[in-house]
N, C-alpha and C positions, 0 to 999 in steps of 0.2 A: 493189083495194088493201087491205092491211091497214095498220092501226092499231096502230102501231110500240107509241105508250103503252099501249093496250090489252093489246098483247101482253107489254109487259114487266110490265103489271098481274099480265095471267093468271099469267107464270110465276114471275113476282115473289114469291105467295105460295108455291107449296109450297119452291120455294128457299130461304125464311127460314123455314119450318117445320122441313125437314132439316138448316136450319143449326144449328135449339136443339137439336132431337135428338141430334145430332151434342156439341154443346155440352154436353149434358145427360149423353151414356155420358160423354163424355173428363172430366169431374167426378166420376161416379160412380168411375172407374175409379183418378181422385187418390185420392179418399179410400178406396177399398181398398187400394189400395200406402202410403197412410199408416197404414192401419189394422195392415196386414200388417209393417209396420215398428215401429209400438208394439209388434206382440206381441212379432216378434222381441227388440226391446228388454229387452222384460219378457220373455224367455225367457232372455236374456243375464243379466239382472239376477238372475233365480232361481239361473241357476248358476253355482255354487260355482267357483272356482279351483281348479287341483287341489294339496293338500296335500303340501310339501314339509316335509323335514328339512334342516337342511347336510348340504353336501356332505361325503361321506366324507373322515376325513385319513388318509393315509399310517402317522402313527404315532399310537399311543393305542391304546384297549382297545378301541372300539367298533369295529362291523364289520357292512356293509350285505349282505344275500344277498334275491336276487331272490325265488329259490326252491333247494332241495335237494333234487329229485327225482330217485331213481334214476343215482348216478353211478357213471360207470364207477369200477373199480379206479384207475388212475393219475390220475383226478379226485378219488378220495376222498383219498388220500395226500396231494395238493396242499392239501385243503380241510384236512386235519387237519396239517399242517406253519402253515400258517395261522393255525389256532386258537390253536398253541402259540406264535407269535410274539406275537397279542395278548394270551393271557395272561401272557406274561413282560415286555410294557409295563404293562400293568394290574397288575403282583406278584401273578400269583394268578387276577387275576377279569376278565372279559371278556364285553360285551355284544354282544348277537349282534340286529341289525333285520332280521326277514325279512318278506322283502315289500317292500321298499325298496329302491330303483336305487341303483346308485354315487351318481349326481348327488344325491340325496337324494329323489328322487317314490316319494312313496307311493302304487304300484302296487295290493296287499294279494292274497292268496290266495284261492282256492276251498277252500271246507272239506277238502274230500279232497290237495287240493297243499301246505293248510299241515299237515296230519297225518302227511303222507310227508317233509316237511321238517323238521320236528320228529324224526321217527324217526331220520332220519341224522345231525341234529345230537347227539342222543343218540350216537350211535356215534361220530363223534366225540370226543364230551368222554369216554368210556366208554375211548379208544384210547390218550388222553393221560394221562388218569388222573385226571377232572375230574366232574362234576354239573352239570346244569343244573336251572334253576328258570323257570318260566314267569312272566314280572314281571307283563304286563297283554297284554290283547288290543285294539287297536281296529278298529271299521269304517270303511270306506271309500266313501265315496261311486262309483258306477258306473252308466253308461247301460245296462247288461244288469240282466238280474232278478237274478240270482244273487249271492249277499251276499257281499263278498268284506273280508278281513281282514287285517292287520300284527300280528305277536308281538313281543313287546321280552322276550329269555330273557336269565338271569343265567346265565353259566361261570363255577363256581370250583373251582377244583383243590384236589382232596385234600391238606393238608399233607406234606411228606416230611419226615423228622429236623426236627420243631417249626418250620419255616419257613412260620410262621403270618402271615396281614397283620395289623398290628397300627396301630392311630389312636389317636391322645391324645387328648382330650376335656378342657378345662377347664371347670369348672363352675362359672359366675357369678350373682350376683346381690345384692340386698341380704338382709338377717339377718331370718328369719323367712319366706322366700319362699317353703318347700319345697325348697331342691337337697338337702339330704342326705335327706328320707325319698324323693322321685322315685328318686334313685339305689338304695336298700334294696329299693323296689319292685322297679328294673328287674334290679339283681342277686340278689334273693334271691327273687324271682318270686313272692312274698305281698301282697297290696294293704295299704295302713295302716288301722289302727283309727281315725282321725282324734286321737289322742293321740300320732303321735309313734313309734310301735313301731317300725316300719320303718328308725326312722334309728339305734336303737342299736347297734347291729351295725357301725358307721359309725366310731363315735367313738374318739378313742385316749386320752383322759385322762377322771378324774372329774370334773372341774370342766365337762368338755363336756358330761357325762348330766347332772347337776346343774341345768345351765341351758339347754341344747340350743342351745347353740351351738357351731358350729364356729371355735375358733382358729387349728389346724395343718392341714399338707395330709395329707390321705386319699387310700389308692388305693383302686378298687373296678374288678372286670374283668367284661366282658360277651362272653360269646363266638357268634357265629353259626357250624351245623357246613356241611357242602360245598351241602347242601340248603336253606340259607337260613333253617334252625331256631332257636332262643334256645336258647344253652346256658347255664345258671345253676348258682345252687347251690342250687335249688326241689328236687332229687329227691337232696339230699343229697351232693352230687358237694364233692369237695374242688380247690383252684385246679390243680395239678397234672394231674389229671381233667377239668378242665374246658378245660386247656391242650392236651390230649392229643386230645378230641374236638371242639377250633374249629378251621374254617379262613379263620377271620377273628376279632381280638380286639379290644374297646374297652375302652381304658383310661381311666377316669374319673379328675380329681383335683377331689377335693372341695375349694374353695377356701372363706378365709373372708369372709362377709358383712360382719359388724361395720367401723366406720372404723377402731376402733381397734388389729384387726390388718391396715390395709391393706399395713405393707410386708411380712406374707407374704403375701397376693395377687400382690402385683408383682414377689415373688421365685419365684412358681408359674409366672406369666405370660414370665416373663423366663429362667427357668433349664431349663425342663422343656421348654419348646421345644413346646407343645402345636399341632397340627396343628388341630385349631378348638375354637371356645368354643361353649356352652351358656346362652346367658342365661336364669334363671329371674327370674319376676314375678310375683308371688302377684294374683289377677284380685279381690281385695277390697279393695287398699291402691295398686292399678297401680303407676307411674313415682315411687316414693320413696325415700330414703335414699339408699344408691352406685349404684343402680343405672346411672344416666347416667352417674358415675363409671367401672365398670368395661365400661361400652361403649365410654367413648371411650379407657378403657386397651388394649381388644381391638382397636378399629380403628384407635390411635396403632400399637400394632408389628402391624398388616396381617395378622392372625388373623380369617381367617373366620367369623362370626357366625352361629348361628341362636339362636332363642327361645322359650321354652315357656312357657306361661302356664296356671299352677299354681292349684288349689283352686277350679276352676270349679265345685265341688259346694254351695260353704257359699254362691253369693250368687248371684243371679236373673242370667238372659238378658244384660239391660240393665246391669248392672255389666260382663259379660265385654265387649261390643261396646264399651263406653266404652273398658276397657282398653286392645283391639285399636286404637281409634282414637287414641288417645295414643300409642301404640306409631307408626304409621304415621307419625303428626306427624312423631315425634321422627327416625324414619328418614330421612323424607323432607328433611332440611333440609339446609342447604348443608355444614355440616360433617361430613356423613356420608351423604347422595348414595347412598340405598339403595334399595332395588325391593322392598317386603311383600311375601311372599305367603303368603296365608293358607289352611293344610294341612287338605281336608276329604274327601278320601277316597286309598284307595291308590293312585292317577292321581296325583294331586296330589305325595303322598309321593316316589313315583318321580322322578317329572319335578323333582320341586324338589331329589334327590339328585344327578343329575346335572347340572342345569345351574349345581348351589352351586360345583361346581370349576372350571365351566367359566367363568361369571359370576361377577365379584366384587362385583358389584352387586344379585343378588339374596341377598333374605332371609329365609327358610322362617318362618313362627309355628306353632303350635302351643296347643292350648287343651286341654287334658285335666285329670285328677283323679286323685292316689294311691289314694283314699279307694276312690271307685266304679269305676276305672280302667277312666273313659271317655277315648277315643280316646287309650291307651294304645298300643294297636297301630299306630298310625299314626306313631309315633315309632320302634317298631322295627323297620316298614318304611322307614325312612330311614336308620335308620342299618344297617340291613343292604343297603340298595346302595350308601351313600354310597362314593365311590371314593377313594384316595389322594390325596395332592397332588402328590406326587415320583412323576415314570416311573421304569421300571430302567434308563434310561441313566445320569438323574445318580445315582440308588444306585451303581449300578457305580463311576461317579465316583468319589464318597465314600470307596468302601473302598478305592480303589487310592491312597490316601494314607493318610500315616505316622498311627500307632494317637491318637488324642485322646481321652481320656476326661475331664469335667466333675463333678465330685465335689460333690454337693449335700447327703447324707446320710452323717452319724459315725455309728456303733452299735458296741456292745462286745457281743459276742454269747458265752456259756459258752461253753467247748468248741470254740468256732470259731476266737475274738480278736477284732482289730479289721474291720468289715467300712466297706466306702460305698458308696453307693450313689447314681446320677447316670444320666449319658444318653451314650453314647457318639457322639460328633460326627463323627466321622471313623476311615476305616482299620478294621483288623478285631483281635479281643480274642481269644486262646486260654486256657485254661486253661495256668498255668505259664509265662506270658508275664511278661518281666522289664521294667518300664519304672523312671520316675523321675517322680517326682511334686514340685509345688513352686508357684508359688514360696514359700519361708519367709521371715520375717520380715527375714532375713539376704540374701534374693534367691537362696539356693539352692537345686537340685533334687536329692532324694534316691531312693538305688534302693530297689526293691522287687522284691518276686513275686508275680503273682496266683495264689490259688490256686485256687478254686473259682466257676464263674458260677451266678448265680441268676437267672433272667426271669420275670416273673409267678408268683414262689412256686413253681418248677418250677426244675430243673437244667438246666443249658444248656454245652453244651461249648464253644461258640464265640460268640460278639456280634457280629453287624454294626451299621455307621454309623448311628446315626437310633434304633437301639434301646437300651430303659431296661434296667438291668439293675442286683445286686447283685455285690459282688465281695470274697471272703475274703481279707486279707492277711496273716492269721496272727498271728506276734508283733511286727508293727511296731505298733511306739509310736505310741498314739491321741491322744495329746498331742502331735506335730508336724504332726497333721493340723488343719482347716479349713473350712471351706464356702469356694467361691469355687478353690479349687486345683484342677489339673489333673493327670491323669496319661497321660502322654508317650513317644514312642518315644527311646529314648537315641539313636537317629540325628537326632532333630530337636533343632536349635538356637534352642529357644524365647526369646524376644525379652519381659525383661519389662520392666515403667515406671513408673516413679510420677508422670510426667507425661504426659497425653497431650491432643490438640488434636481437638475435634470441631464438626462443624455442626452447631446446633440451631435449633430454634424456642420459643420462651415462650409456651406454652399463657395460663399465668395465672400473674401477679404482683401484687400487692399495689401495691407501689408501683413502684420498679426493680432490675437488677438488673447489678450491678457486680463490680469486683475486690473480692475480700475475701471476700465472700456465700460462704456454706456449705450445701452439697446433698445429700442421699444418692443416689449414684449407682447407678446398677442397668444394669448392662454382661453381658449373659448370665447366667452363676452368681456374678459379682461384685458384692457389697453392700457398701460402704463409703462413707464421708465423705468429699467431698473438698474442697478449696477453690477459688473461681475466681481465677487470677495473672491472667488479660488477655482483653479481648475485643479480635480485630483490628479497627481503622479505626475504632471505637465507643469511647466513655466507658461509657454506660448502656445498658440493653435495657429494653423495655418491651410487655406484652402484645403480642403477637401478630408482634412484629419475628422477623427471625434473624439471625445472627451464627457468627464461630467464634470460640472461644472456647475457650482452655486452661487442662484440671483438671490440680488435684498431689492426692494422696491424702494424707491425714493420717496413717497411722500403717502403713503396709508399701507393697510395690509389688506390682505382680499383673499376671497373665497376660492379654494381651489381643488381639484380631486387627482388623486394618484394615477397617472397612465393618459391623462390627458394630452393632447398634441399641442406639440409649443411651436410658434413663429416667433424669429426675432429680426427685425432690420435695422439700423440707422446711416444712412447714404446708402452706399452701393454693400454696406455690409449686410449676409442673409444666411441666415440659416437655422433649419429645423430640428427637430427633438420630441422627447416626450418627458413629462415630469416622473422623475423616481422616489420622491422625499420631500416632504410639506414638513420642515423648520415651524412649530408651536411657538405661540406667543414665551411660553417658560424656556423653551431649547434656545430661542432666541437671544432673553433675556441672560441667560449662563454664558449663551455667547457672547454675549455684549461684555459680561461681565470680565469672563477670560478676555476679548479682544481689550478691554480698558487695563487689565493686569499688563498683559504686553504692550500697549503701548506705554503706559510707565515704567515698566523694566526698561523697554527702550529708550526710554526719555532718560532715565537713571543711570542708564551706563552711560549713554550720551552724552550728560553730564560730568559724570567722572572721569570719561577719557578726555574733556574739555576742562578741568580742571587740572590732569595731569599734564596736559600738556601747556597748561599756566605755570604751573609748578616748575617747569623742565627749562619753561625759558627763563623764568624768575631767577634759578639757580645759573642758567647760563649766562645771565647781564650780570649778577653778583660779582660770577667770576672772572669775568673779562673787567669789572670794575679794581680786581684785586690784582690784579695782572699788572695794568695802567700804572700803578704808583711807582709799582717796581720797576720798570721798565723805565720811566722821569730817572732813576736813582740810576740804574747804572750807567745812563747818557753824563 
C-alpha cells in the first residue's frame, strides 16, 4: 500500500518549488515589459514632433516647394508662370519655402537637392526678370544621419518704368528719443557723433537746428535694390538715383515729438495714410512724455506697431532690460492685447517681418545705438522683407475707380507755380489730366490741369492709388487752395457737408461730454472745428461710453466719405469713431430750417410765459392797490 499523504508530501514539494520558479520568470518577465515600456516612453518623449508651418494659401506671395530638381521643360514654364502669379500678389516680392510640403511639414533637403533647387529657382526669378536672396537656412531634425535643411529665399523683381514697392513708415515717439538722428543714420548711411549730426540733414527750418526738435513732418527715403542691398545716399547717390536703383522704397515721415505740436502728429497719422508706425523710446528715460500717447494714437486708427529702443550705448545692460520690460507691461495690457517680441538675431528679424502682417498681435522690439550702430542691421533686415499690406487685387481695385486725390501740401515753387502735394487714394493720375478740386469755402469745385508728377524727388509720368506723390498746377491761384481739399474726376459727383453723424467712443474726458462741446476733428486730410448738435438716445457721454453723435463744422463744409476713421481732441479731451452719415448741403439746409422753427417757437412761448407773468404781477399791484383805500377807511 502506499501512503497517499506521503506521497502527496513527496511530490508536494518540487511542485511548489516550480511553482515560485514559475512565479518568479512571469515577474521578471513584468518588469521587462514595464521596463521596455518606460524606455519606449522616454524614447517618445525625446522625440520631437515633426515641425510644421501653415498650410499653404491659395493666394499671397508665399509659396511652399518640396524640392526643384531637374525639371522637365513644361514643368519649368509651369513653375515660372507660378512665380509670376506670386510676385504680382506680393507687388513685386515673393517668398519661396523649399523643403516644405503643401500642408506645411517641414520635410528639409540634402545638401546636394537644396543646391539643385536653388539653381532653378535662380532660373526662374532670372526668366521673369526678378533676384533672389537667400533669407535664412534652417535644420531639420531626421532619423537618417544626413543633415537635412529648409531655405526661406526673397523673389523681388526688378522695377520696370519706376514701379517700385513703396511702405510709409511713420515715425513716433516722445521729443528727445532719437527718431530723427535713427533716421539720418539709416538714410544717409553715417553713424552719429552722439551730438546730434545725423539729424541735420532732417530738419526743414532754423528754429529746428536751434533746438533739435522736430515741429513739421519730414520725409526721408530708404531704398532696398533686387538683391536685398541698402540703397542710400552714403556713396553720394542723389533721390532720383536712388529711386532708379530700389526695388523696394521706405518712406519715413519724421513726426513731431513735442505735446505741443501734437495736432501735426495726428494730422501725419491721419492724412498720409502710413502703412505702419515706428515707435522710438530712448533706453535711458524708457515709457515718458507721449510716448503712450502716440501708441494709443497708432492702435486707435489700427496702424501696425513696431518699436526700437534707441541709445542703448550711453546706459548699462540693466537700464535696457528694465526698458524692455516696461515696454512688455504696457503691450501686454488689456487695451492693447499685444504679443513682444524681442529682435535678436536675423531669425528673429525675418520671422517677425512676416508674421507682423500676417498677425496683428505681434510686436517686433528692437534695442540698437546710432552712435555705435549696434544691431543696426537687424532693423534693415526687417524692413527689407517686411511685405505690404494691400495684395494686387485690392490695388487693382483702387485704380479702377474714379481719380481722388488728398491735398495735404501748398508750395509756390519759381518757375513751376503753385504745386501740392498729398497721397492719391483712389483711381489713376496722368500727367495733363484735368480734374476739379474743392470744396471752397462757397462749397464749390474748381477745374484744373495737372501738369507735372513728382514721386520721391524723381519724375513720374503716371500715379497709382495708395501712392504719395507731388503735382504742378501751374498758374492756378495758390490762394483758392487749402489743406483738407480734394482733387477729383469731373465725372464724379462729390457729396460735401457740413454736418455729418458718426460712432464714437470717449477715450477720456474730463468731466462730460454734450451738445455744444467743441473738438478738432481729424477725418483723413480734414482738420477743422467742429461742434457737437446732438448725441442720439444720450444727454451726456462720459469716459469710456459710446454714442452717435452729430458734428456741424464751424466755418466751411468738406469732403468726406462714409466709414471713414474719425479722431477728435481739444485739451485732454479724445476720442475715436468712424463716420455713419454725411448731412447734404439740402438735409442741412431743412435742418437749419426746422432748427430756426424751433428756436422761434422757443423764443415765442418764451415770450408768452414772460408776458404772462407781466400780466400776473400787473394784476397783483392793482390789487393790493384796491385793498390800500379800504384799509385808510376802516382805521
Amino acid at each position: 500500500m502506499v501512503d497517499i499523504t506521503e506521497n502527496c508530501a513527496t511530490r508536494g514539494a518540487p511542485a511548489g518549488s516550480s511553482d515560485a520558479d514559475d512565479s518568479a520568470k512571469k515577474s521578471k518577465r513584468r518588469k521587462r515589459k514595464r521596463g521596455g515600456r518606460k524606455r519606449n516612453k522616454n524614447k517618445n518623449k525625446n522625440r520631437e514632433p515633426p515641425p510644421f508651418l501653415p498650410p499653404e494659401a491659395e493666394e499671397g506671395n508665399i509659396e511652399y516647394k518640396l524640392k526643384l530638381v531637374n525639371p522637365s521643360p513644361y514643368r519649368f514654364e509651369h513653375l515660372a508662370t507660378q512665380l509670376k502669379w506670386r510676385l504680382q500678389e506680393g507687388r513685386g516680392e515673393a517668398v519661396y519655402q523649399i523643403g516644405v510640403e503643401d500642408n506645411g511639414l517641414m520635410v528639409g533637403l540634402s545638401p546636394s537637392d537644396m543646391n539643385a533647387s536653388l539653381k532653378t529657382l535662380s532660373r526662374m526669378a532670372h526668366k521673369v526678370g526678378a533676384d533672389i536672396t537667400l533669407l535664412r537656412e534652417r535644420a531639420v531634425d531626421s532619423d537618417r544621419n544626413v543633415s537635412r535643411k529648409i531655405a526661406e529665399v526673397l523673389v523681388r523683381k526688378v522695377p520696370d518704368d519706376q514701379q517700385f514697392l513703396d511702405l510709409r513708415v511713420a515715425v513716433l515717439g516722445n521729443v528727445d528719443s532719437g527718431k530723427s538722428t535713427l533716421l539720418g543714420v539709416l538714410t544717409q548711411g553715417e553713424l552719429d557723433n552722439g551730438r546730434g549730426r545725423a539729424r541735420l540733414n532732417l530738419f526743414r527750418h532754423l528754429h529746428e537746428i536751434q533746438t533739435g526738435r522736430t515741429s513739421s513732418i519730414s520725409f526721408e527715403i530708404l531704398g532696398f535694390n533686387s538683391k536685398g542691398q541698402v540703397v542710400n545716399y552714403s556713396e553720394s547717390r542723389t533721390a532720383e538715383e536712388i529711386c532708379e536703383s530700389s526695388s523696394k522704397m521706405i518712406t519715413f515721415m519724421d513726426l513731431a515729438g513735442h505735446h505741443k505740436y501734437l495736432k501735426t502728429t495726428v494730422f501725419g497719422l491721419t492724412s498720409y495714410c502710413p502703412d505702419f508706425a515706428m515707435l522710438v523710446v530712448s533706453a535711458s528715460t524708457g515709457i515718458a512724455g507721449t510716448t503712450r500717447e502716440h501708441l494709443g494714437l497708432a492702435l486707435a486708427l489700427k496702424v501696425p506697431v513696431f518699436i526700437v529702443v534707441s541709445k542703448v550705448d550711453v546706459c548699462g545692460r540693466g537700464a535696457v532690460d528694465r526698458t524692455v520690460r516696461q515696454l512688455e507691461r504696457l503691450l501686454k495690457q488689456p487695451g492693447s492685447n499685444k504679443v513682444p517680441l524681442l529682435i535678436r538675431g536675423d531669425d528673429d528679424a525675418v520671422m517677425a517681418a512676416q508674421q507682423f502682417t500676417h498677425s496683428t498681435s505681434v510686436t517686433p522690439i528692437f534695442t540698437l545705438s546710432s552712435v555705435s550702430g549696434e544691431s543696426l542691421d537687424l532693423l534693415k533686415v526687417f524692413l527689407n522683407v517686411l511685405p505690404p499690406l494691400s495684395n494686387s487685387k485690392e490695388q487693382e481695385e483702387l485704380m479702377q475707380q474714379l481719380t481722388e486725390f488728398q491735398v495735404d501740401e501748398i508750395y509756390s515753387v519759381p518757375d513751376v507755380g503753385t504745386v501740392v502735394g498729398g497721397t492719391l487714394y483712389s483711381g489713376v493720375c496722368r500727367e495733363g489730366e484735368r480734374l476739379v478740386v474743392g470744396p471752397t469755402d462757397e462749397g464749390r469745385f474748381l477745374k484744373l490741369r495737372v501738369g507735372s508728377i513728382q514721386r520721391n524727388r524723381s519724375a513720374c509720368r503716371v500715379l497709382r492709388a495708395g501712392q504719395a506723390a507731388t503735382l504742378a498746377l501751374g498758374s492756378f491761384d495758390r490762394s483758392l487752395l487749402r489743406k483738407g481739399m480734394v482733387m477729383v474726376s469731373p465725372k464724379m459727383n462729390p457729396t460735401i457737408c457740413l454736418e455729418f453723424e458718426a460712432s464714437i467712443v470717449l477715450l477720456f474726458h474730463a468731466k462730460t461730454f454734450r451738445r455744444g462741446s467743441q473738438v478738432t476733428a481729424h477725418v483723413g486730410n480734414v482738420r477743422q472745428t467742429a461742434t457737437v448738435e446732438g448725441l442720439h438716445g444720450k444727454e451726456e457721454l462720459r469716459t469710456g461710453e459710446r454714442a452717435v453723435v452729430r458734428f456741424r463744422f464751424i466755418k466751411h463744409p468738406e469732403y468726406l466719405r462714409v466709414g471713414a476713421k474719425l479722431l477728435f481732441r481739444e485739451g485732454v479731451t479724445k476720442g475715436i469713431g468712424h463716420v455713419t452719415r454725411l448731412l447734404t448741403h439740402d438735409q442741412n439746409h431743412h435742418q437749419d430750417q426746422n432748427r430756426d422753427q424751433n428756436r422761434a417757437q422757443d423764443q415765442e412761448s418764451g415770450l408768452n410765459q414772460e408776458l404772462n407773468h407781466l400780466r400776473k404781477l400787473r394784476a397783483d399791484q392793482n390789487q393790493n392797490q384796491q385793498q390800500v383805500p379800504a384799509l385808510r377807511g376802516t382805521r
